[in-house]
C-alpha positions in Angstrom: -80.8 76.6 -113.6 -82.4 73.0 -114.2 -81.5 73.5 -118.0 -77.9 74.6 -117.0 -77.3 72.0 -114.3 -78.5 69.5 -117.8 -76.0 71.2 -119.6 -73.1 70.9 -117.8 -73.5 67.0 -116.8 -73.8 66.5 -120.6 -70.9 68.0 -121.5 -69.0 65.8 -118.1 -70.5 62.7 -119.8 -68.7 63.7 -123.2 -65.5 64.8 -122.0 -65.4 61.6 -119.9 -66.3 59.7 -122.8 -63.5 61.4 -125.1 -60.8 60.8 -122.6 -62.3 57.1 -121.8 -61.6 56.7 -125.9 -58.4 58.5 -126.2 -57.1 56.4 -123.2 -58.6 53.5 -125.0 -56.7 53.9 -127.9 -53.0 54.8 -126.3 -53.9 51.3 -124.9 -53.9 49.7 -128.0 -51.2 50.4 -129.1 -49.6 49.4 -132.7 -52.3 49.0 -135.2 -53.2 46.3 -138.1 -51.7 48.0 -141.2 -52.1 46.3 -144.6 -49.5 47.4 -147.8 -46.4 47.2 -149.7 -43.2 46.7 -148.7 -39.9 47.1 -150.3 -36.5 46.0 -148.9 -33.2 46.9 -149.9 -29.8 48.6 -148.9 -31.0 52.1 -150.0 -34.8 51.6 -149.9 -36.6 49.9 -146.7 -40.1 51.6 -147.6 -43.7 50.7 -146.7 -46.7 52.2 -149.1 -50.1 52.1 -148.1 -52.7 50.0 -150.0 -54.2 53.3 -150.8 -50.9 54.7 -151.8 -51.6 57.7 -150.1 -49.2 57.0 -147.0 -45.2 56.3 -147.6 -42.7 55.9 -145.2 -39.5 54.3 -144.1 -39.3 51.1 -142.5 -37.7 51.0 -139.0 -38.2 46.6 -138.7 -38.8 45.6 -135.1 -39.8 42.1 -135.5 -36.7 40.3 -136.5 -34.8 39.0 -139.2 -38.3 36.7 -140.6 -39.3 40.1 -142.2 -36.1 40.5 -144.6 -36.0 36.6 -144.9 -39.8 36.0 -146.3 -39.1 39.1 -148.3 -36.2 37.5 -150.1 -38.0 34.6 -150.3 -41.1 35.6 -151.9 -39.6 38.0 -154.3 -37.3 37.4 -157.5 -36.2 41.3 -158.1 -34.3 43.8 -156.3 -36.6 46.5 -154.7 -39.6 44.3 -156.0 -42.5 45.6 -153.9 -44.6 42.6 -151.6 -47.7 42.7 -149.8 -47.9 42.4 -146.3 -50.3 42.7 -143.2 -48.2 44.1 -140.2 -48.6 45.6 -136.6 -46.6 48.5 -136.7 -47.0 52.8 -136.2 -45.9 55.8 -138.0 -43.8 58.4 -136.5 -41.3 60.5 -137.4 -39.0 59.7 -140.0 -34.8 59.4 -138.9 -33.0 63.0 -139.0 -30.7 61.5 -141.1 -29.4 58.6 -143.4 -31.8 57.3 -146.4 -34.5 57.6 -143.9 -34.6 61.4 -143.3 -35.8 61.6 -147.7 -39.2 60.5 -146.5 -41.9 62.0 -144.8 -42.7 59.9 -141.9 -41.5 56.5 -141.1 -43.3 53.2 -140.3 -42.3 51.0 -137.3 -43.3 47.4 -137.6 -43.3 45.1 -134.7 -44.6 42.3 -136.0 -45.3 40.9 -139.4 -48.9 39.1 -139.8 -48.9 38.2 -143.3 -47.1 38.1 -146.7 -48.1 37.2 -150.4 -46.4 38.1 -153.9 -49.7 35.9 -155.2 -53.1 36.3 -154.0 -55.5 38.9 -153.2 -53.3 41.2 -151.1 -54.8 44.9 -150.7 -58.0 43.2 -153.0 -59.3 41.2 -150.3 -61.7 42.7 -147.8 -61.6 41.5 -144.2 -64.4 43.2 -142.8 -67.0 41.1 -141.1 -64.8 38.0 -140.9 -63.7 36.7 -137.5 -61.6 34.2 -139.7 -60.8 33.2 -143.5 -59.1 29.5 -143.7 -58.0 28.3 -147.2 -55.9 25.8 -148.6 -54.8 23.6 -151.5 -55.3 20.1 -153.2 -58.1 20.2 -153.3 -58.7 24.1 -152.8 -61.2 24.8 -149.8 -61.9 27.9 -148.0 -63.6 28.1 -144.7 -65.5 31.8 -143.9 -65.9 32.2 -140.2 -68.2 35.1 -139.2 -70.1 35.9 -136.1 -73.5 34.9 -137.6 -72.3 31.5 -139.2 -69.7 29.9 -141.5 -69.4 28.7 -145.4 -67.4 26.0 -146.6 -66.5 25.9 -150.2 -64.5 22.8 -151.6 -64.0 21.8 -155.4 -65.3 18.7 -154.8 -68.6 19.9 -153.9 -70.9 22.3 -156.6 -71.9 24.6 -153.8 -71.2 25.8 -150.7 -72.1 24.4 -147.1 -74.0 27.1 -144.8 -73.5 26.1 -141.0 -75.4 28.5 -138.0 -72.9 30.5 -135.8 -70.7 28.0 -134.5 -69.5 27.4 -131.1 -65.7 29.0 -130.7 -63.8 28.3 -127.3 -60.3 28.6 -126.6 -57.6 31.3 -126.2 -55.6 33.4 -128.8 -53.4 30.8 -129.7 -55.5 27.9 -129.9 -59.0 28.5 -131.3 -61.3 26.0 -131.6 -64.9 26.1 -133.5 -67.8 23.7 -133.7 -70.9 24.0 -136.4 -73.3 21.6 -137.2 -76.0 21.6 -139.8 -78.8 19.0 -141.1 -76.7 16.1 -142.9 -73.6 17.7 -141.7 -70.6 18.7 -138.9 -67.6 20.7 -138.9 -65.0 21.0 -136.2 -62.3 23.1 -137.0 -58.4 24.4 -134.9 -56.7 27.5 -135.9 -53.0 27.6 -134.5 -51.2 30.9 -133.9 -47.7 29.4 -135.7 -46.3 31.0 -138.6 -48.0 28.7 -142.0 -47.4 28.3 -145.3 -49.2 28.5 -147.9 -48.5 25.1 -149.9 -48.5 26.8 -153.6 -48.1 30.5 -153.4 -45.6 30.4 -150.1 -47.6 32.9 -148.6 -47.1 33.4 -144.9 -49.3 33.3 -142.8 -50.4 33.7 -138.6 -52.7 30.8 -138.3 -52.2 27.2 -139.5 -55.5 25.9 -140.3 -57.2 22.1 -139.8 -60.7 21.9 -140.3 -62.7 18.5 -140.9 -65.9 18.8 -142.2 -68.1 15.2 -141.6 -65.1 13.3 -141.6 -63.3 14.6 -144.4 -59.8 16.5 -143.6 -58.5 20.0 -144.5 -55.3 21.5 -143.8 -54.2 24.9 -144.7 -53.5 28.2 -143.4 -56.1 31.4 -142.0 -56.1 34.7 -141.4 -57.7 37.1 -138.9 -60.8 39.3 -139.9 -61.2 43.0 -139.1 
């Protein structure tokens, strides 16, 4: 009976921590999806990075989507790269739509590049990459410390986990190391990216012992 009664409260513990996660994740709601869109009068599609997902594109966050796509592209059904929030359901019963097996709803658009690293670069582990132009800098921002990298210097500068306050819109991050200090504010404001026009979620100024970077950043995974 004691074995039984051991049982049965394990098997309560897992079913309440299976609907705990499926609850979780209804919460959630629209994910972080990363691909290649393509806009046009007969083709709105969305392929995965993997290419093993394609869909058609029902666009919920506004008329920036189709802008940025016409202005980052020079051909007609030119595919782009983007980072959106977005689901897949079922594709429309009819129209151009119904030729494709499941559609993809985006609600908002995090980032775009027709230059750059795009489905190459690998977010994992980052809270936050900054990077920007003249001179090129980048600023890696993970939960154990940060590396800044700068042409002007041969290597990069290591700094401890840094001290990050603020909410999701305004994000603020102190570091210090021996012979050196970095304060740095990530802005949640559409930013461009000075050479490539990129868009971006996150405008970027970061001054490292005096010396000032501007630029743009993007979320980690």
């Amino acid at each position: 009976h004691g074995r039984r009664r051991i049982v049965q409260k394990n098997l309560l513990s897992a079913l309440i921590l299976l609907a705990l996660t499926s609850c979780a994740r209804q919460q959630q709601g629209p994910e972080r999806i990363t691909g290649y869109l393509v806009w046009g009068h007969e083709a709105r599609t969305f392929v995965s990075c993997d290419r093993d997902r394609e869909g058609w594109v029902i666009n919920e966050a506004g008329d920036e989507v189709v802008e940025i796509y016409e202005s980052l592209t020079s051909e007609p059904y030119q595919e782009m790269f983007v980072e959106v929030r977005g689901e897949w359901q079922a594709a429309p019963a009819e129209g151009f739509g119904a030729d494709y097996p499941e559609a993809l709803r985006i609600t908002e658009l995090i980032r775009a590049e027709n230059e750059g690293f795009g489905c190459r670069r690998d977010l994992d582990g980052f809270l936050y990459i900054a990077t920007g132009n003249e001179p090129g800098w980048s600023l890696e921002i993970r939960a154990d410390g940060l590396m800044m990298k700068s042409v002007k210097t041969s290597e990069g500068i290591n700094f401890p986990a840094a001290e990050i306050l603020g909410e999701d819109s305004r994000i603020i991050i102190n570091a210090g190391t021996q012979g050196a200090e970095l304060a740095a504010v990530l802005e949640r404001k559409r930013c461009v990216d000075s050479m490539s026009g990129a868009r971006y979620s996150f405008a970027a100024s970061v001054d490292v012992h005096g010396q000032q970077f501007k630029g743009c950043a993007l979320e980690g995974h």
